[in-house]
C-alpha positions in Angstrom: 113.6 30.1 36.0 114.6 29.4 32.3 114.5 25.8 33.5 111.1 25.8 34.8 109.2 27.1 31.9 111.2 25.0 29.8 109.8 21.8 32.0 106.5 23.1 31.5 106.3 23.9 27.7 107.6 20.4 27.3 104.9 19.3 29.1 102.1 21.5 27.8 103.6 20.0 24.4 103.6 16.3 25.3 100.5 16.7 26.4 99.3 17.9 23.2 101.2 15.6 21.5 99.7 12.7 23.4 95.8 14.2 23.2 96.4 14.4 19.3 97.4 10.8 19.1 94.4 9.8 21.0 91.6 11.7 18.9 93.6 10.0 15.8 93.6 6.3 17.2 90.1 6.5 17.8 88.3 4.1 15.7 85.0 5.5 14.2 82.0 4.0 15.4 80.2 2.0 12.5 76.6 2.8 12.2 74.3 0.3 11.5 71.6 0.6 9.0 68.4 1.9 9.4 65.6 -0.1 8.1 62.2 1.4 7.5 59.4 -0.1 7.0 56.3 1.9 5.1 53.0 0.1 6.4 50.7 1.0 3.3 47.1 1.4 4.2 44.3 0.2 1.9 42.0 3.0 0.9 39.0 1.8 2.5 36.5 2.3 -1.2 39.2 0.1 -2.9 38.1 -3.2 -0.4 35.4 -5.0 -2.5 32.5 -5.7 -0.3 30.6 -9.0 -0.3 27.8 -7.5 -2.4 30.4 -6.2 -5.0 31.7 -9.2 -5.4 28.2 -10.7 -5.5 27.6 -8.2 -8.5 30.3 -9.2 -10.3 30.1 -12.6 -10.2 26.6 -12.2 -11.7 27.5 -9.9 -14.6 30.8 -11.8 -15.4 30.7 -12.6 -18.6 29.7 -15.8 -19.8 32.0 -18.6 -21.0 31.4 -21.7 -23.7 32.6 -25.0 -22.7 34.0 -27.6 -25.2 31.5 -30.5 -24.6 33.4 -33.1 -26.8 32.2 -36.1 -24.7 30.0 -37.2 -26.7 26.7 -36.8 -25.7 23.6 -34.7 -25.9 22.0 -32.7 -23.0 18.7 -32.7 -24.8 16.3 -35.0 -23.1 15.4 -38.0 -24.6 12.0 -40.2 -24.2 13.4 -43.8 -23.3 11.6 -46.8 -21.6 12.7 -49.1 -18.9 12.3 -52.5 -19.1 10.5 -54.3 -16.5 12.3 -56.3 -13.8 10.6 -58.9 -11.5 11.9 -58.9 -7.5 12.5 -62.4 -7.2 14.1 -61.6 -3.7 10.4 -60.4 -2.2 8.4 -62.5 -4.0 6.5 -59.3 -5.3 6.6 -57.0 -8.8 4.8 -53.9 -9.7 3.3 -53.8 -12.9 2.4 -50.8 -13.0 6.8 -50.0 -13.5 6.4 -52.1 -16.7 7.9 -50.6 -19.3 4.5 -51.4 -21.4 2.1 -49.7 -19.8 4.3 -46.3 -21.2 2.4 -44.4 -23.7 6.0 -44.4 -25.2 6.1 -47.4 -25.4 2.7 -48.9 -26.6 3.0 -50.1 -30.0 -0.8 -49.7 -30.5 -0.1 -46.2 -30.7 1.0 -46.8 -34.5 -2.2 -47.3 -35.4 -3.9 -44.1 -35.3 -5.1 -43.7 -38.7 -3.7 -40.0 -39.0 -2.0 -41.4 -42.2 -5.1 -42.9 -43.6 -8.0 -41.7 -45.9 -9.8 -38.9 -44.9 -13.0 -39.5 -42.9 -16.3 -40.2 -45.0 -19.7 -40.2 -43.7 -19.2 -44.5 -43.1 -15.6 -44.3 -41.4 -15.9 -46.6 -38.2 -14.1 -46.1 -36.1 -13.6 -41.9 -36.4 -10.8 -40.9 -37.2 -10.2 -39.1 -33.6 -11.6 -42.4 -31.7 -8.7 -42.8 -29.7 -9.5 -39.5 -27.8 -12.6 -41.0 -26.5 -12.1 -41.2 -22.5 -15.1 -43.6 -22.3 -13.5 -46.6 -22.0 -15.9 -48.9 -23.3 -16.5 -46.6 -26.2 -12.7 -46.8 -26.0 -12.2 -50.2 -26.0 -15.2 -50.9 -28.9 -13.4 -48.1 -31.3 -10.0 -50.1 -30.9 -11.2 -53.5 -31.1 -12.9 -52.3 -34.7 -9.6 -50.5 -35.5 -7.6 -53.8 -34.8 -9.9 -56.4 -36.9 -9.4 -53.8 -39.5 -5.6 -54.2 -39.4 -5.4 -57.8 -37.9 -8.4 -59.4 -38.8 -10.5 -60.9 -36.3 -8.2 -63.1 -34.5 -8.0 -63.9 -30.6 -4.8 -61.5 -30.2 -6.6 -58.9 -31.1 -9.6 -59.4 -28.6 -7.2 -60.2 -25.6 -5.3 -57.0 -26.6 -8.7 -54.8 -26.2 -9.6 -56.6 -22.9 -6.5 -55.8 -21.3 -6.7 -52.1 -22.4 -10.6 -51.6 -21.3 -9.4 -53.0 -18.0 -6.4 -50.5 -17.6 -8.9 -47.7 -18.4 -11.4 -49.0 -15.7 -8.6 -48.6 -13.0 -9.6 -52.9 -12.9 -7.0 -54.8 -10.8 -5.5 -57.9 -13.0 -6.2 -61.2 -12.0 -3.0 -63.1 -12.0 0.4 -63.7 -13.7 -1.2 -65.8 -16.7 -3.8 -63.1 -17.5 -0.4 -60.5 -17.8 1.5 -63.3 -20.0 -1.4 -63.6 -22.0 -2.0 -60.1 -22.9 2.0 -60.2 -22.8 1.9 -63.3 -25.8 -1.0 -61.4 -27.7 1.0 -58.0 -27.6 4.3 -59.6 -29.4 2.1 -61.5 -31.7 0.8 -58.2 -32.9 4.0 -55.9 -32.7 7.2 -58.1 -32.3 9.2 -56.3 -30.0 12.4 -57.1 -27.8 11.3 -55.8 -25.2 8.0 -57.7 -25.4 9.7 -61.1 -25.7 12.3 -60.3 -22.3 9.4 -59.1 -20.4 7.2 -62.5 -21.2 10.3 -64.7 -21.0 11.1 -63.2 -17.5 7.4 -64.0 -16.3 7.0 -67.4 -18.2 10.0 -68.6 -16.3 9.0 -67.0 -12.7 5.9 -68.2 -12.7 7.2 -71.9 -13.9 9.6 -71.8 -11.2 6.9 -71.2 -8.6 7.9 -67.8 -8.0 4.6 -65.7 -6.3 3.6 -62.8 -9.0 1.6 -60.1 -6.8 -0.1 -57.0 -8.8 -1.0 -54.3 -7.5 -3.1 -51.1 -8.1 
């Protein structure tokens, strides 16, 4: 009897012993990290809308550039010079640089600088308002004797001006070189002296010169 509960006790104890050793062997499991992730929602008023941006790109305030290259912005009057198409046989007068107001030199000879007017002034001192043109061309012809003389420059010069006011078609390519020749006679020009060189050597190299209206 002793015996038996002796057997058991030592193997209620073994047992024990054995369980106890088990729990302590155990490794502990390793938990892994927890990663969250916080999705942040816009609030909906702080999404600029295409008209807010809109607004703000028109009440930005303005900025100054640094031009340093150079040049102005302001318009300037310039002229072109003329250029003859050899290729089509054809030029345009009318894209001469001389028919610009800007750039006809009879336009010096306004007499705003003169004497005032007196009862025998001829031509008036407002003559070349006149939109006549034959009273036109009669107040510039007298205006041009009185600062030429009367020399055959000066009546070419007038012909070819009454003609551009009468909306009259020119002739040819020597009637243009003459009042071309009579022009730098008068006012010496450049620009003058390349237009009636180009001409003077198209039309001696055969070249056919067409005007038109």
């Amino acid at each position: 009897m002793f015996k038996r509960r002796w057997y058991w006790g030592l193997v209620i104890l073994v047992s024990l012993g054995v369980g106890g050793s088990f729990l302590f062997l155990k490794p502990k499991a390793t938990k892994e990290p927890v990663k969250i992730y916080t999705a942040v929602t816009p609030d909906p008023q702080s999404i600029p809308t295409q008209e807010t941006v809109a607004h703000e790109t028109d009440t930005s305030t303005p900025h100054n550039h640094d031009h340093s290259h150079g040049h102005s912005h302001e318009a300037v009057p310039h002229t072109h010079e003329a250029e003859t198409n050899t290729s089509s046989g054809g030029y345009d007068w009318q894209d001469d640089g001389v028919f610009e107001s800007s750039s006809d030199p009879w336009e010096q000879i306004y007499p705003e600088q003169e004497s005032p007017n007196t009862d025998d002034t001829y031509p008036p001192r407002d003559w070349y308002k006149t939109e006549d043109p034959i009273l036109y061309a009669q107040y510039l012809r007298a205006q041009l004797i009185k600062q030429f003389g009367d020399i055959s420059q000066v009546h070419i010069f007038v012909e070819w001006q009454k003609k551009r006011r009468q909306g009259l078609p020119i002739r040819d390519a020597a009637e243009y070189i003459a009042f071309l020749e009579a022009q730098y006679y008068l006012w010496p020009s450049e620009m003058t002296l390349s237009t009636l060189k180009t001409f003077q050597e198209e039309k001696a190299s055969g070249v056919q010169i067409i005007f038109e209206k």
